[in-house]
C-alpha positions in Angstrom: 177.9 81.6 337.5 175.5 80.8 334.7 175.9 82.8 332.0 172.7 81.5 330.0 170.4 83.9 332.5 172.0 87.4 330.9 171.2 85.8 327.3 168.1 87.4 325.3 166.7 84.2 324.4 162.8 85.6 324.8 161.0 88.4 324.4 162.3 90.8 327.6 161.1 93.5 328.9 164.5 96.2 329.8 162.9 97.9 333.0 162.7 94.1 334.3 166.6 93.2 334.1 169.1 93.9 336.6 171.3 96.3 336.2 172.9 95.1 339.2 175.2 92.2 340.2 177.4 91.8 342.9 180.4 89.1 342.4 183.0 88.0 345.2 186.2 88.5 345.0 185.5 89.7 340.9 189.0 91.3 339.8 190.9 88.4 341.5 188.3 86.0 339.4 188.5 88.5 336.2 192.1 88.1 336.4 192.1 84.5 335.7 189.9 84.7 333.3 191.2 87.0 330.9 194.2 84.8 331.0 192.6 82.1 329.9 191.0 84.1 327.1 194.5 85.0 325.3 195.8 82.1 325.2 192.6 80.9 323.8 192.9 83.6 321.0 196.8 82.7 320.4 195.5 78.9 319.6 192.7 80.9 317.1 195.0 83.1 315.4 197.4 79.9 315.1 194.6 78.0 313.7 193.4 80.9 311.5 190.0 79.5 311.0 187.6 82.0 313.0 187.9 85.9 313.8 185.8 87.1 316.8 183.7 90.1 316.8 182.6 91.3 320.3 180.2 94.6 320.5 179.3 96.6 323.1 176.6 99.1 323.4 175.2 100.9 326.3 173.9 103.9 327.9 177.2 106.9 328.1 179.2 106.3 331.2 178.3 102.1 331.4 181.8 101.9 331.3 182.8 100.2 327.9 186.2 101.9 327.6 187.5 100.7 330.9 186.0 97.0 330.6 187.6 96.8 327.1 190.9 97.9 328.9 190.7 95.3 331.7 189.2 92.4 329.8 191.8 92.4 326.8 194.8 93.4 329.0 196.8 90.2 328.8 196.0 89.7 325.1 198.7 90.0 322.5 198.9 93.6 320.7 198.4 91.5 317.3 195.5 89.6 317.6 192.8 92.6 319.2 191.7 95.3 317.3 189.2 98.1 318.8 187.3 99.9 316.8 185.4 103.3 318.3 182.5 104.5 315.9 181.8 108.2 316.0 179.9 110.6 313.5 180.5 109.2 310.4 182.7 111.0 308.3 181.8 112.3 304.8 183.5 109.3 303.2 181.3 106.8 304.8 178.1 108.6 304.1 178.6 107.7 300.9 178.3 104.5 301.5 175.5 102.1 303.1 174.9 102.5 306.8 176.6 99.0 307.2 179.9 99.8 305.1 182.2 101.1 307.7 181.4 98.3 310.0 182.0 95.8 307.4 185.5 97.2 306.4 186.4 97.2 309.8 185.7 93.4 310.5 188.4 91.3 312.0 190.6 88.8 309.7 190.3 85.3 310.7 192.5 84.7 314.0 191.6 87.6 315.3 189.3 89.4 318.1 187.8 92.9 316.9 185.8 95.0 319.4 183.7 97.2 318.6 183.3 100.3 321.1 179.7 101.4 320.4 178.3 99.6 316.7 176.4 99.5 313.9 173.0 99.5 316.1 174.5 103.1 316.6 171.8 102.7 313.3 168.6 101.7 314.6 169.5 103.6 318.0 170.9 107.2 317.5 169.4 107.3 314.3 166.1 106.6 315.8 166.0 108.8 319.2 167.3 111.5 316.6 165.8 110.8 312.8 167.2 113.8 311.8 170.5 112.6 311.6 169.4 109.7 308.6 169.1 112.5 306.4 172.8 113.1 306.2 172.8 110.0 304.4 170.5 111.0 301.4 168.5 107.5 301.1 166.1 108.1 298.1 163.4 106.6 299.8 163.7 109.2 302.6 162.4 112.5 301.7 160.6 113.6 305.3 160.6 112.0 308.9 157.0 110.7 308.1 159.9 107.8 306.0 161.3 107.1 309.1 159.0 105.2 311.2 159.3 101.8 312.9 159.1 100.1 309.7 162.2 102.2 308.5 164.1 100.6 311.5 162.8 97.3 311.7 163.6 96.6 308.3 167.2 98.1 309.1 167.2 95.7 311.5 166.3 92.9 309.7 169.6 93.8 307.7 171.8 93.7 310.6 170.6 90.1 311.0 171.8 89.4 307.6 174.5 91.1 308.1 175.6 88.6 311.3 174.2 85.9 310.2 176.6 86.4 306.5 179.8 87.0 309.0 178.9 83.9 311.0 178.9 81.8 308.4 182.3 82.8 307.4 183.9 82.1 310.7 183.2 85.4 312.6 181.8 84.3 316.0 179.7 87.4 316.9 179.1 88.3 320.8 177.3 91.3 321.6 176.6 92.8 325.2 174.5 95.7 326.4 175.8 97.2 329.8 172.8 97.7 331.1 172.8 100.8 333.6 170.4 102.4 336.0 169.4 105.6 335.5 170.5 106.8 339.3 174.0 105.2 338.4 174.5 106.8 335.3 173.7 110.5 337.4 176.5 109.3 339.8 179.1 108.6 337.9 178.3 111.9 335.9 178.4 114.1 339.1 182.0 112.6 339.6 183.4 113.8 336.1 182.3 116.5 337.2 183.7 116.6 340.9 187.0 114.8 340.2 189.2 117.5 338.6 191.5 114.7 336.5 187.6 113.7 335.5 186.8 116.9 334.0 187.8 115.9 330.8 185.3 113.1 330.3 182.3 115.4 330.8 180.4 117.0 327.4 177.4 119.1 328.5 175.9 116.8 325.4 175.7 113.8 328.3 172.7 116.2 329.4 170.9 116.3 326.8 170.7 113.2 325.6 170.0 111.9 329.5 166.7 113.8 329.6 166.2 111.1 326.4 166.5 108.5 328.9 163.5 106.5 328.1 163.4 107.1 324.6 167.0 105.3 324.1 165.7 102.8 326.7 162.6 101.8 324.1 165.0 102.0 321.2 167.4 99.3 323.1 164.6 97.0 324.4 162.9 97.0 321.0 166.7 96.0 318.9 167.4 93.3 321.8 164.4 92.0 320.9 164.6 92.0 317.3 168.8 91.4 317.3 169.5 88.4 319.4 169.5 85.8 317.0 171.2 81.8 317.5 174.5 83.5 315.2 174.9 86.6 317.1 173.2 86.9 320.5 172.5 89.7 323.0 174.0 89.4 326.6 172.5 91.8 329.0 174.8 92.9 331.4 174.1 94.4 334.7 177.0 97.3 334.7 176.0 99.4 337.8 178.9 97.6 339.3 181.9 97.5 336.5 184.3 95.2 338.8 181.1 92.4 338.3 180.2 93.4 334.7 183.8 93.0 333.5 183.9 89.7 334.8 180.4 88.9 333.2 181.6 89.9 329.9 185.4 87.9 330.0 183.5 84.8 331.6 181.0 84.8 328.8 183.5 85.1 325.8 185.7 82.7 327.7 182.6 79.5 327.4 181.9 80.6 323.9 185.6 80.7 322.8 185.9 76.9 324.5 183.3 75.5 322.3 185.3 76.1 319.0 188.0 73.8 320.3 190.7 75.9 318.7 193.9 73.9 318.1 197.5 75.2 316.5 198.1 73.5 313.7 200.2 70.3 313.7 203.5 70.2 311.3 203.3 66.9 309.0 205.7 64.1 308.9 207.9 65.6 306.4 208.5 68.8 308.7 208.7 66.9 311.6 211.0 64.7 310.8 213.7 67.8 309.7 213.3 69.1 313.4 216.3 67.4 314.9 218.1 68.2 311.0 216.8 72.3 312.0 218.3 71.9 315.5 221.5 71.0 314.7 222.3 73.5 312.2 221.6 76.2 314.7 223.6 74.5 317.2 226.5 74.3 314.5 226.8 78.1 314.3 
């Protein structure tokens, strides 16, 4: 599979993607995969030199929760951490709209995932301005403050943001599971039809579907503006989640295998005591 054609590398155009792709045989090949990935991350926390930081946005019901579940299954509990932003608390609107992100950042040797991110910021924010006043920003006194230049140059700090983290050693891979309106209605109406489903629904998953387009812009304008060399965009077809799981594992599994991670290697001294270490256990 090339993974290269769900990169934003150029300008795109969202109602021109797939939302769709159908792989053979993907569980059995996802299951290989993820393999692969945690081991690569035991030789990254060994090393301790990078931290990975995968995020995932998308439309509600593209099936982030279960794809984090079945991608990071076989990974040690110690080196993933998933982080699930929701309205932000009163603490953290006292802060910058980057601050809660920032604090929950991986350490180096470890993978953080981030269920839903900080373009929550230039995407909720921005289908409902309303909500930016909860953060009393001087410089916003009426919604006339937040236009596209309010958000672009929010943007534009995002990309410092990565850009800062990157350079630190924080490999940043970011996917939108991109979902088609009709699929989205479907797997709504089975919430709703599956009793043990029930739960899942919020009569808020209404509301903001009739927003469809709007949040549609909002995404194709950040992809555009987001997807930089440090911290790029993958565009994910997700109206099939089996394929889309296996998209996003086989994706983190090429850019994990350029780092080359290695364990490190004890020096003579150490290595030399080995045999000196073995037999005083053996002498118990």
């Amino acid at each position: 599979m090339r993974i290269e054609k769900f990169r934003v590398t150029d300008k795109i155009q969202l109602a021109s993607e797939s939302t769709i792709e159908l792989i053979p045989d993907a569980e059995k090949k996802l299951k290989k995969v993820r393999k692969k990935i945690a081991n690569l991350q035991d030789a990254m926390y060994a090393e301790g030199k990078y931290s990975a930081l995968i995020c995932l946005q998308g439309m509600d019901t593209a099936g982030k929760d279960s794809l984090i579940r079945e991608v990071f299954k076989q990974f040690n509990v110690r080196g993933v951490e998933v982080h699930s932003f929701k309205v932000p608390t009163e603490l953290e609107l006292k802060h910058d709209f980057l601050w809660r992100h920032y604090i929950a950042l991986p350490a180096k040797g470890k993978v953080g995932v981030f269920n839903r991110t900080h373009y929550e910021n230039v995407l909720v924010t921005r289908v409902h301005p309303e909500y930016v006043f909860s953060e009393k920003i001087p410089t916003v006194n009426s919604l006339d403050d937040l236009n596209d230049a309010f958000y672009h140059e929010r943007m534009e700090r995002i990309n410092q943001f990565e850009k800062h983290i990157a350079a630190n050693g924080t490999i940043v891979l970011k996917f939108f599971l991109h979902l088609s309106k009709e699929e989205q209605k479907n797997r709504l109406l089975r919430r709703l039809n599956i009793p043990e489903k029930n739960w899942k629904f919020s009569s808020g998953d209404l509301k903001e579907r009739k927003l469809w387009d709007k949040y549609q812009e909002c995404y194709e304008d950040l992809l555009n503006r987001t997807s930089t060399d440090n911290a790029p965009w993958f565009i994910v077809p997700a109206d099939d989640k089996p394929s889309a799981r296996y998209i996003v594992a086989e994706t983190i599994l090429r850019e994990f295998e350029k780092y080359n991670f290695k364990e490190p290697t004890l020096d003579a001294k150490m290595l030399g005591k080995l045999d000196e270490f073995k037999a005083q256990l053996n002498d118990e």
